[in-house]
N, C-alpha and C positions, 0 to 999 in steps of 0.2 A: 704492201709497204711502199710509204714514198718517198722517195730519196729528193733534198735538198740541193741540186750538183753546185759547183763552183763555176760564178759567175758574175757579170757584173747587170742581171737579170733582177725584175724586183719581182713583188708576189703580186699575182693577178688578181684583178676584182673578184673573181672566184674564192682565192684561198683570203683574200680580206674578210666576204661576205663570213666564212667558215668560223673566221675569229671573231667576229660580231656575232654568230648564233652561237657560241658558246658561253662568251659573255657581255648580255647586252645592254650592260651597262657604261659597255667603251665607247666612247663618240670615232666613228668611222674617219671623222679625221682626223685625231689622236693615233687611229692604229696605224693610218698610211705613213703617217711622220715615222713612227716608233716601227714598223715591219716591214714597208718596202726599203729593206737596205740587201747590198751582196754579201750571199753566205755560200759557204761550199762541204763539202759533202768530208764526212768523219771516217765514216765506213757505214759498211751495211752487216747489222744485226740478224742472222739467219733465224734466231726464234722471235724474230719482233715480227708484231699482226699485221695483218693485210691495210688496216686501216690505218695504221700507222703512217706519221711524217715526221722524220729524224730533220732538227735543225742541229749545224757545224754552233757548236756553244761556245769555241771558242772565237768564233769571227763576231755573235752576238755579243761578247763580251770586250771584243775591238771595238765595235760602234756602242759601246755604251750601253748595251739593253740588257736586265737581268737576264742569268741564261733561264731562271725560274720561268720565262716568258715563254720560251720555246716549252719546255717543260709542258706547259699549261696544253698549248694548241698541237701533240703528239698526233691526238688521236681526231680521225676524219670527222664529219658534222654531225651532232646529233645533238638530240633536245637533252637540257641537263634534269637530271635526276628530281624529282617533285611535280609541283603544277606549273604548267604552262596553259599560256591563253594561244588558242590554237585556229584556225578559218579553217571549220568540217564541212565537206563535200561527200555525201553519198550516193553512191552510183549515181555522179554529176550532179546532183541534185543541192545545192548550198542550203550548209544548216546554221551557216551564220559563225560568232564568234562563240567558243566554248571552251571551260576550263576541261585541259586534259590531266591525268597524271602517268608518269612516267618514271621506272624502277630504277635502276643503278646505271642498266648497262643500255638506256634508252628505250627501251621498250616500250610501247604504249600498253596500258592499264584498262581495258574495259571494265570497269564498274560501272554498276547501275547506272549513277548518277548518267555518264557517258552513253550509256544504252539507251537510256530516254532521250538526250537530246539530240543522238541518232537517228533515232525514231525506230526504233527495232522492233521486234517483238523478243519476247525472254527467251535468253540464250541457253540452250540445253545446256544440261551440265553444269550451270554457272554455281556459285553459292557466295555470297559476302566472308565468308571466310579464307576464300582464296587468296594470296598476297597480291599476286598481279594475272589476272584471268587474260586470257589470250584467247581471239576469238578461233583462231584457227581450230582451235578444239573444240567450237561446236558448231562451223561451217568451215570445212578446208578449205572448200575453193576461195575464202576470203583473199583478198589481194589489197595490202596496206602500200600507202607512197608516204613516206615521212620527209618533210621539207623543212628542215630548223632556221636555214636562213629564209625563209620567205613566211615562216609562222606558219605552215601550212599541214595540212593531215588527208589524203585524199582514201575514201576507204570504196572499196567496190565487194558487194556480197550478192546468195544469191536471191534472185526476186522473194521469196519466201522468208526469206530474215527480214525485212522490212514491212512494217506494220502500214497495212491501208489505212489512209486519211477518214476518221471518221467511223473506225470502229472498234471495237472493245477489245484496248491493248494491256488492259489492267492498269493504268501509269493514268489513272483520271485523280485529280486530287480531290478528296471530299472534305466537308466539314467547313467551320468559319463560324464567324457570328461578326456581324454586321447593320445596321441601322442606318435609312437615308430618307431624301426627304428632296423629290423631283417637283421644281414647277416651272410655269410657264405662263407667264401675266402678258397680256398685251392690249393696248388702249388706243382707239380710232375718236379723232371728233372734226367737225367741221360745223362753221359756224360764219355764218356771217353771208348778206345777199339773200338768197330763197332756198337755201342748206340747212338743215340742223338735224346733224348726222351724231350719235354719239353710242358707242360701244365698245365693251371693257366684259376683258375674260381672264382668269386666273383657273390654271387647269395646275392640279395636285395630285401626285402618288406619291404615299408613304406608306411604310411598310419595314421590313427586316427580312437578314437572311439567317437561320441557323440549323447545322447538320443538315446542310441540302435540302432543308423547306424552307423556299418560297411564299412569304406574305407581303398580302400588297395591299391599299384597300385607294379607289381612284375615284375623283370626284371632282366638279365644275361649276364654277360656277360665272355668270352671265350675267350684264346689263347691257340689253339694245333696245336704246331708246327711253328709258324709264323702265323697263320693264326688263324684273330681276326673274334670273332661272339659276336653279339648282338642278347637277344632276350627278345622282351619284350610280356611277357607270359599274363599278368591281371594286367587290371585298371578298379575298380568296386567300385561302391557303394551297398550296401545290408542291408535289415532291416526285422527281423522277427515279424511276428503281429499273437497274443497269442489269439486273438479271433475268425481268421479266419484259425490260423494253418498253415501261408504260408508264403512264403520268397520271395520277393521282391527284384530283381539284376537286375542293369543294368548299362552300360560301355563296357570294352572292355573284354568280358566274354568267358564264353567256354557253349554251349546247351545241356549241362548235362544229362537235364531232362526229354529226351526222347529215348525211343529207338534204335532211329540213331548217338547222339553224332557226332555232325555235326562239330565240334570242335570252331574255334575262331571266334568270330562276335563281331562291334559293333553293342550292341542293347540292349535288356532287356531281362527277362525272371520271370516266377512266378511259384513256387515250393513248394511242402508240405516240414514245415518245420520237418524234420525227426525225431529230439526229443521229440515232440509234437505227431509223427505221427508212433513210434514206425516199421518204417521200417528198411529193410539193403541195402546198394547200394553196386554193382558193383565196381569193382577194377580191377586195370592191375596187373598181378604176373612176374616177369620173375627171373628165380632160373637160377645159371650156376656155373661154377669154372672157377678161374684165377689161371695161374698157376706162377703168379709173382703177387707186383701190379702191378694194369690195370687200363688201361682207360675204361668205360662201357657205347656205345650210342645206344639210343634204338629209331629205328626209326620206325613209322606207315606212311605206303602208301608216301613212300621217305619224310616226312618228320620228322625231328628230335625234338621228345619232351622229350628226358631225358636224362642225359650224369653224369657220377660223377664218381671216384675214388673208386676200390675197394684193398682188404688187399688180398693176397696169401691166397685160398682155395676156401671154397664153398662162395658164395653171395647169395643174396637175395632180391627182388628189390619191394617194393607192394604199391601200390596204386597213380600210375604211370598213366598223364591226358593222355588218352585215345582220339583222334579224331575221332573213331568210334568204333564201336564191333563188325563189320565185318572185319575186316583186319587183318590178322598178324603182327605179331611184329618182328622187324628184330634186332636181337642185335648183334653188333661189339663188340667184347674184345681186346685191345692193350696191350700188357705187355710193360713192359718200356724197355726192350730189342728189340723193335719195331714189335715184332710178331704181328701176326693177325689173327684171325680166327672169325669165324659168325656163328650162328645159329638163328632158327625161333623157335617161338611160335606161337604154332595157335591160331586163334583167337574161334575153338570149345571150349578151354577152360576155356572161359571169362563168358558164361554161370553157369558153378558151382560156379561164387564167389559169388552169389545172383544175386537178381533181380535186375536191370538197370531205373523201375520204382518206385516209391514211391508210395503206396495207395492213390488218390485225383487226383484231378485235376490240370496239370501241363502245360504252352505256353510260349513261347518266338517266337520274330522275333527280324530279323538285319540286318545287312549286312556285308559279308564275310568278315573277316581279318585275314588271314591266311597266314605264312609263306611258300613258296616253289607252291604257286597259285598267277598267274596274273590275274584272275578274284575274281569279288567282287562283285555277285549277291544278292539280297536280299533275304533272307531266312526265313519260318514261320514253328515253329511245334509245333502240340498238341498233347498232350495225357492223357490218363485217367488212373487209376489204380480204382481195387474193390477188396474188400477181399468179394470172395462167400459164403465161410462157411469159420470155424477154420483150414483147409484141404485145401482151394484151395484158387490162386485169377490170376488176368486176367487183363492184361494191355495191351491197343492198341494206337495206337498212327501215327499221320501223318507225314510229313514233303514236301514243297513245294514249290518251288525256279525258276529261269527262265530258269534252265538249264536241270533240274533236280526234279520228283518228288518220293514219296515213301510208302509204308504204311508198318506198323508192328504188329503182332500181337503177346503176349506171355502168356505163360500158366505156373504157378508153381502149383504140387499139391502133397501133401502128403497122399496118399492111407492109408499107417499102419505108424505105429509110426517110425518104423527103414529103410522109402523108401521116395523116394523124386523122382518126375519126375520134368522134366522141358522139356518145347520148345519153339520155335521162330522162326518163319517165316515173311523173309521182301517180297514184290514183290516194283519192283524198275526201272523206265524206264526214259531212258540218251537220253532228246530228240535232244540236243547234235548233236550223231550218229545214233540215232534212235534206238536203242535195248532195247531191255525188258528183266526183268528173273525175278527169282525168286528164295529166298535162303531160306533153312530150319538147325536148328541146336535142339540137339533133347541129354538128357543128365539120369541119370539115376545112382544116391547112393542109397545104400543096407547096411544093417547093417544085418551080417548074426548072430551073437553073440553079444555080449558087447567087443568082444576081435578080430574080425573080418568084413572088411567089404571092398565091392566091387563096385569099380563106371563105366560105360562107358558114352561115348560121340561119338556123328554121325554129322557129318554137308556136306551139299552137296548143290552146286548153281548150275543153267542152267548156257551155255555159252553168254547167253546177261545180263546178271546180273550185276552190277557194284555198289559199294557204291558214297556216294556226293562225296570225293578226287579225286574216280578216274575221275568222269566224267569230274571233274575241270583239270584234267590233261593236259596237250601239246596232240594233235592228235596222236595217236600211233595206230599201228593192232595188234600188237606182245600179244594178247589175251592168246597164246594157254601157257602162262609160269604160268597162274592163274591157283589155286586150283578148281580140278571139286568136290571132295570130301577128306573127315577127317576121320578119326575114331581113338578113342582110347580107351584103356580099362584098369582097375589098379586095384588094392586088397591090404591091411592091414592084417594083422594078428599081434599077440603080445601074447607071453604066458611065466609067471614066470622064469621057468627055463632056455627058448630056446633063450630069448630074443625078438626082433622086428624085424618084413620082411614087405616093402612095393615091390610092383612091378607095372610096369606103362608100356603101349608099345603104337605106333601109327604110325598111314601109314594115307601119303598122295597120289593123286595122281592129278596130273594137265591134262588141255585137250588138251595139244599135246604129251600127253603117258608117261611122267615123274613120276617116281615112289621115295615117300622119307620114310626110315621108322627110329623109334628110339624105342629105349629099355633102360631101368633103371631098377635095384634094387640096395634095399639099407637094410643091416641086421645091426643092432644094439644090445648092452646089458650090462647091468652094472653089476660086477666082485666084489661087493664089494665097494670101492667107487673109484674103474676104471672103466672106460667107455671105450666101442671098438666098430667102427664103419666101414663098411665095403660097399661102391659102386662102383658098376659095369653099362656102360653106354654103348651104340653106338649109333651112327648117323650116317646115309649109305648116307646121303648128299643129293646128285640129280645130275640133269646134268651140274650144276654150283658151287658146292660146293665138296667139298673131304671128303671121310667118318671120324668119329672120335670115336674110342674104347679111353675107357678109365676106368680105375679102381684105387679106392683110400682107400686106410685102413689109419685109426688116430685110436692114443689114446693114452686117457687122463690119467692122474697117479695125484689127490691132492696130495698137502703135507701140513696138516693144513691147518689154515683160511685163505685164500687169494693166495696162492702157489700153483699153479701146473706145470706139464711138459708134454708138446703134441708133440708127434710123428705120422709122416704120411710115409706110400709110396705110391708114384702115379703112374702110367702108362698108355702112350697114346702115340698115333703112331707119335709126336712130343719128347718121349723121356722118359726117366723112371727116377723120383726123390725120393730123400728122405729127411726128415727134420727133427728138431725137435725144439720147442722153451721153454724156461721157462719164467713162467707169477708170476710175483709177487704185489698182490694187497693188501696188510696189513693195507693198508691208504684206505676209502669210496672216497677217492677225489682226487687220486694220484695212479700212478700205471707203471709200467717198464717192459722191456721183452727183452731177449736174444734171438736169433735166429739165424739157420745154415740149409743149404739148399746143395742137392752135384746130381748134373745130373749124374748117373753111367753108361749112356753111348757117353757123351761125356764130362765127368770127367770134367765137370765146376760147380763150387761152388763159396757159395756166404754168408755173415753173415750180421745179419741186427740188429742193436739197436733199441727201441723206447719205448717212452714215453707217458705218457697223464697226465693233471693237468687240475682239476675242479678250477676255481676259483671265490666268489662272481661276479666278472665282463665276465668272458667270459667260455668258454671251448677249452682248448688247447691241441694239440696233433700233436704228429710229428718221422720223423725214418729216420734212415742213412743207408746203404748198401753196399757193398764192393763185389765185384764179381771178379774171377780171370781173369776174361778179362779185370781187373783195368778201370771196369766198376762203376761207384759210381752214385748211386743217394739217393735223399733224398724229403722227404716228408715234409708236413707243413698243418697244418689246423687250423681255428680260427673260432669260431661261436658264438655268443651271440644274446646280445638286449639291446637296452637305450629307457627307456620309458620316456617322459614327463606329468606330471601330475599337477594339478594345487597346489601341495605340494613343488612340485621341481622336478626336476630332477634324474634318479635310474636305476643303471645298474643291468641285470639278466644276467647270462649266459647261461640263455634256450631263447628257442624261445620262442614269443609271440604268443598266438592263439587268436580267434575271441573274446575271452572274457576275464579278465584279474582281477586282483588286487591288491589293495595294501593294505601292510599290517604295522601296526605301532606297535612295541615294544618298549611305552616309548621313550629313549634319548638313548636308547643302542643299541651298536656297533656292528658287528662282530655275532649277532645272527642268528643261523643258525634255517631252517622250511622245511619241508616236504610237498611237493603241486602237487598236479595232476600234475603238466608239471614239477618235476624236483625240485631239494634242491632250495633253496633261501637264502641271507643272508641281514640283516638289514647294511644299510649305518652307515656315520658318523651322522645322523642323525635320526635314529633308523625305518628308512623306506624300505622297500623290494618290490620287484615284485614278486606277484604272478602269474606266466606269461599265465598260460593255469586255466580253469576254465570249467566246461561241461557245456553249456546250459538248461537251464530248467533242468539238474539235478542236486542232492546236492552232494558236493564236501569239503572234507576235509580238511584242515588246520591243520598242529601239529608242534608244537616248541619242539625243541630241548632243555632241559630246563639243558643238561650237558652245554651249551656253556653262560648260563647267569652269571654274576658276582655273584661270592656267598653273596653278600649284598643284593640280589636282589632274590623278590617272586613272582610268577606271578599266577596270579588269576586263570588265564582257560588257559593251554599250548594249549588247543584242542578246535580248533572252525569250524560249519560248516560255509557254501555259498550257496545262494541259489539264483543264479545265471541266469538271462534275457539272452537273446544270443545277445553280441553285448553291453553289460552293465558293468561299471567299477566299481568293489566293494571294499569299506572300512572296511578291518577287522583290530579293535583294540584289544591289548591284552593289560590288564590292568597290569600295575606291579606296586608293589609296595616295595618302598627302606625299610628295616628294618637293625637294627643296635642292632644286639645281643652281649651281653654283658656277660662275667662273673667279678666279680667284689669281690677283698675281702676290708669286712666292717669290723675297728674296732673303740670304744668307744673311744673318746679323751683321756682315761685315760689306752687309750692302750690294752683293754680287749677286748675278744671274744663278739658277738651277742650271746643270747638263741638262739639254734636250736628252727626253727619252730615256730618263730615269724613272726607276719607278715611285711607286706610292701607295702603300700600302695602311689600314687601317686599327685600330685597337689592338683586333683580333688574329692579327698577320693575315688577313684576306685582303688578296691585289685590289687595287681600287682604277687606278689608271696611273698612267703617264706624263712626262712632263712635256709639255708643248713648247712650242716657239717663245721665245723674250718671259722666260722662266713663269707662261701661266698654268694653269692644272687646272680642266674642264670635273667638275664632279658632276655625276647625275642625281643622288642621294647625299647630297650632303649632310653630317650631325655637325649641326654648327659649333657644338660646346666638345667635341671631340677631336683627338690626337690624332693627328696624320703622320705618318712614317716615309722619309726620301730614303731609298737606298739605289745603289749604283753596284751591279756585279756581286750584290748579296750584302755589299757593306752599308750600314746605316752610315745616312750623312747628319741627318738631323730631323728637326724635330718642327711641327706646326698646329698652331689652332687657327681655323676660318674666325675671319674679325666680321662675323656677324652679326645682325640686330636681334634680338631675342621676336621680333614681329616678323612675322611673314610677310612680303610681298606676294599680294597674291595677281597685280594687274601685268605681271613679266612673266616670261617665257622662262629666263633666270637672272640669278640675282649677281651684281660684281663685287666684289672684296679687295682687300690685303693684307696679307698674314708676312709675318717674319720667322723664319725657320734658323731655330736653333738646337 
């Protein structure tokens, strides 16, 4: 119990904060007017609670304040009785803002709903029929912190009650129904001088989701140059199943899931699904420089699976569908001045991106569909994955067709903490022509320091060796232009002062005696908040290709938030450039750039404008260019998404991925959210896509809560997902309208309110206090409603807020004047 003594002592920030968590709908500086006054002690109540705080009622009732007031604030802090929006922290871990509920006597309430956005796993014991479950009953050691004046909940349990990220905590939401429709147009031309560049792409996925299958069906289409390409890449249906781990595909698919990536078949296939099964898969890399924009197509084994538009400089291309991981990769560069040059990627360095298999048991069969092949055999492959220990695991796998059989075997293992081996060997025989071989590829990162570290890679095939493309191939002998062997070798280093050195080198050699080699480094370091970067490259070509030296220094100079200025010079045996652009991004969703470019030795130069705009419906961006050979081209790109949903209808300007949501803010407009795939904004109808979602893990949601009408509160700006793969989720944010009010009151006979009377509502619930020069701060004002003054319990009189029936929604709050009678 706490006693009030007598004094001429006021109440401290503490016991102010106490009277704002109980009720916080009083302005903090309404209460300090209305309770730091001197009060003194009545007596001390022997059966009154520990928590208790007796205020002298009759001294409250000398300075004018209902004694009902003291009444109210008895009893010490605690959250009142129903939902509160609460900042949860588990075992320190912040889980954001969340509605809590809370029984009579303040107790917090775990239900469900609160167990999942804890992130628990299901609490022994529990059942939805409990009135208020308390976790201590099925973890004791639980340890609760309840904070009413700071909104806060801090919960500590033990590691075992809290569900690991990422696995089967039963709290996955399934089900949805969904329709969208993903594209991506973009148009290059140049025209004018000794140019005529023009290329136009419109890349399309549609598809739907329903009961957690996945359909898609993806298609492209091209003009470069006059010459139109259609390609239709995937038409699949797919559905993940959470009790056996495995993914379920089948249509017009690509065979992924084994060590040969055989590329396009109709057919089926069945695969661990990876979120469930905490693997990493494979990927295509291909890194280069354009030294204008370019056009960029990357073909495997002559056929073409990826082409798209790059900006002047370095590029960078990942996760490019692969029709095998034997083959190189052949990429063409076009500038729009019509140059051309090619380089290769070997396929040795397809290895370091991870493993190709997923842990589990993985099959499909089909039959061939494949662009740039006249045959369309039927095709079956399996394979396996095992993790041996923490340190190793072991994936083998077949494949076997009419033309064509294979087997593969791969090994990852990590010896020490800072080494990684890897291998893979196919044996592969084209009954075809009749030859056999056999490939091995064979890889090896080191971490010699924390600040240093070194990788090589080896790969070598017999000459009857061949992957499923080739054998599909037209009859040819011309064997001897194929790789006999790879090697490459690289190193990192990084140290404060000196800055960053990678260095990378590699020789091929084919087996009619062709020798190709290439060399890179690349030094980097930041100067303060300049950046300066410096690569040097060659390519000695081969017997079909022209060697390419090339060296490039940039750098960067900020200027404040969103401003900087990059300069480059380049040189390669096409010609020595210089440049520089300034980039101004001061807007999150807008942004411009100036640019100048000048070849110094054949004194052509060139300036380029361009743009980009985020918009609720799309993403746009585009540039114009002027060269002195009164060369102009200009660029153009547009990407979004329109989902349909049993709501209505809802543009995103991101992509849509395999999982999706929608999100409802009330009836409001224009509100912007933060989402794994990218900003979102609410419609005319207060609906958004949430476009991307991670499967089976949890994924965050946060509102923007500068873009809501300032009439307007929202319950929980931050909500997670816990998200099915292939599942359409409903996240609502609850808002609610209030209508704050300052208001001055005076008596019909014209006079002031007693400071620090009360005011009470319809329903006799306290509402606030009267402030200085007779105003009365409301936080919920009912404009069309009866307010009540009394003083020491006696009604003085009587008032309605002279309100507009229209809301202001561009104020904080609205002012008034009422007369009280």
């Amino acid at each position: 119990m706490t006693l009030i003594w007598p004094s001429d002592m006021r109440l401290t920030e503490h016991q102010i904060a106490q009277a704002e968590a109980r009720f916080p709908g009083w302005s903090t500086m309404v209460l300090a007017v209305a309770l730091t006054l001197p009060v003194s002690v009545l007596g001390a109540d022997i059966n009154a609670r520990d928590d208790e705080t007796l205020f002298d009622m009759r001294a409250l009732k000398s300075r004018g304040v209902d004694a009902r007031v003291g009444e109210m604030f008895r009893y010490s802090p605690r959250f009142l009785p129903g939902e509160s929006t609460v900042a949860l922290t588990v075992n320190g871990s912040a889980r954001g803002k969340v509605k809590v509920l809370f029984d009579q006597d303040g107790r917090l309430c775990a239900d469900q709903a609160f167990q999942k956005h804890a992130g628990l796993i299901a609490a022994p014991g529990f059942t939805e029929q409990a009135p208020c479950f308390d976790l201590k009953t099925a973890w004791p050691q639980t340890e609760l912190h309840l904070d009413p004046s700071e909104g806060r909940v801090d919960l500590v349990l033990p590691a075992q009650a809290v569900a690991v990220p990422g696995t089967e905590s039963g709290n996955w939401t399934h089900g949805g129904f969904a329709g969208l429709l993903n594209y991506d147009a973009q148009y290059l031309d140049a025209a004018g001088g000794m140019s005529n560049t023009q290329f136009m792409q419109f890349d399309t996925e549609a598809g739907f989701n329903l009961d957690d299958w996945i359909v898609r069906s993806r298609q492209t289409y091209s003009r470069f140059n006059g010459v139109n390409t259609m390609r239709y890449q995937a038409a699949y249906a797919q559905r993940s199943f959470v009790e056996s781990k495995k993914v379920v595909q089948l249509g017009q698919i690509n065979l992924a899931n084994s060590l040969f990536s055989t590329g396009r078949v109709l057919g089926f296939q069945v695969f661990p699904e990876a979120a469930l099964q905490g693997n990493q898969g494979g990927a295509g890399l291909v890194e280069g420089f354009a030294d204008s924009q370019s056009v960029v197509e990357v073909r495997q084994s002559g056929v073409l699976i990826y082409s798209t538009t790059v900006p002047a400089g370095p590029f960078r291309l990942q996760g490019l569908p692969l029709l095998n991981t034997g083959s190189d990769l052949e990429v063409t560069v076009t500038d729009s001045r019509a140059g051309k040059r090619q380089f290769v990627v070997p396929a040795s360095a397809f290895l370091l991106n991870g493993s190709a298999v997923a842990p589990g048991l993985s099959f499909g069969a089909g039959k061939l569909d494949q662009q740039g092949s006249h045959e369309s055999p039927a095709i079956g492959t399996i394979a396996n994955g095992w993790v041996l220990n923490p340190h190793m695991s072991l994936s083998t796998g077949l494949l076997a067709s009419t033309p064509y059989t294979a087997a593969g075997l791969e090994l990852i293992s990590q010896p020490f903490n800072s080494t990684v081996l890897g291998y893979r060997t196919n044996v592969a025989q084209d009954k075809k022509r009749g030859r056999k071989g056999v490939s091995g590829t064979a890889t090896l990162s080191h971490n010699l320091t924390e600040r240093m570290g070194v990788s090589l890679n080896y790969s070598q095939q017999s000459e009857g060796f061949s992957e499923l493309s080739d054998a599909l191939q037209a009859d040819r002998e011309d064997y001897g232009s194929r790789n006999r062997n790879q090697f490459g070798v690289g190193g990192s280093w990084s140290q404060v002062k000196l800055g960053n050195l990678s260095l990378s080198w590699a020789r091929g050699n084919t087996f009619d005696g062709d020798t190709s080699r290439y060399i890179s480094s690349t030094w980097s370091k930041t100067f303060g908040r300049t950046y300066v970067a410096l690569t040097a490259s060659e390519n000695s070509g081969g017997r079909n290709a022209h060697p390419d030296k090339r060296l490039y220094l940039t750098l960067n100079i900020p200027f404040g938030q969103g401003r900087s200025l990059n300069s480059y010079v380049s040189d390669s045996n096409r010609g020595a450039r210089v440049g520089t652009r300034y980039s101004d991004r001061t807007s999150q969703d807008r942004g411009w750039s100036l640019s100048g470019e000048r070849d110094l030795r054949s004194r052509h130069g060139s300036v380029t404008a361009s743009g980009d705009l985020l918009t609720p419906y799309s993403k746009l961006d585009g540039s114009i260019s002027q060269d002195s050979d009164n060369t102009t081209s200009w660029f153009a790109h547009a990407a979004g998404s329109v989902v349909a949903h049993d709501r209505g209808v809802t543009p995103a300007a991101y992509r849509v991925g395999d999982t999706l949501g929608i999100a409802k803010v009330g009836e409001e407009s224009g509100v912007r959210m933060e989402t794994p795939g990218g900003p979102t904004w609410t419609d005319s109808r207060g609906y958004a896509v949430v476009p991307t979602l991670s499967g089976y893990r949890r994924s965050t949601i946060q509102l923007d809560t500068r873009t809501l009408a300032r009439n307007v509160d929202i319950a929980n700006a931050w909500q997670e997902a816990e998200a099915a793969r292939g599942s359409v989720n409903y996240i609502n944010f609850d808002v609610v309208r209030t209508r704050r009010a300052l208001i001055d009151v005076t008596s019909a006979t014209k006079k002031t309110l007693p400071r620090g009377t009360s005011v009470f509502d319809e329903k006799g619930q306290f509402v606030t206090v009267v402030g200085e020069d007779s105003r009365v701060f409301i936080a919920d004002v009912n404009a069309t409603g009866v307010y009540e003054v009394q003083e020491s319990g006696r009604p003085l009189c009587r008032f309605t807020p002279g309100l507009p029936e229209k809301v202001e929604k561009t104020v904080l709050f609205e002012t008034a004047s009422a007369v009280c009678r």
